[in-house]
Phi, psi and omega in degrees: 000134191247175185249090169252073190252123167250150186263125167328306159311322175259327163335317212273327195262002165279295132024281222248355175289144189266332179218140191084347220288333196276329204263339187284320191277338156305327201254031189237336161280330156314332191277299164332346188259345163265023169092018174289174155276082157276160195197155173258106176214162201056044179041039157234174194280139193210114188255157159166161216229097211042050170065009141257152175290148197259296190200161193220168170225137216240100146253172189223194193271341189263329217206164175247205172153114153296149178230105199266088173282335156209070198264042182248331169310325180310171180260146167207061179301357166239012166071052175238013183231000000 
């Protein structure tokens, strides 16, 4: 069972990005299939798993990114991470 519940909050910051946006929606229907809790904190899109934090979604000026503060809590039965 995935968890896709999306939050008002990153909806709203989606919204209004001037940059990444296709790839910030992409990579947030990636995030989403893992039963994360999604939130918006440090004013970016933010996950995490029994209240801790997981992954953040990132843009800079070149580039986009996840950022894995404890992405050894994810399940990873196929060794892709």
């Amino acid at each position: 069972m995935t968890n896709k519940i999306t939050n008002p909050k990153v909806d709203e910051f989606l919204s209004q990005a001037k940059s990444w946006r296709e790839e910030f929606e992409f990579l947030r229907s990636i995030i989403l299939e893992c039963q994360l809790k999604e939130d918006l904190k440090w004013s970016k899109p933010f996950y995490s798993l029994d209240g801790k934090n997981v992954v953040l979604i990132h843009g800079f000026k070149d580039y986009c990114a996840i950022l894995f503060m404890k992405g050894a809590l994810l399940s990873d039965e196929l060794g892709l991470l």
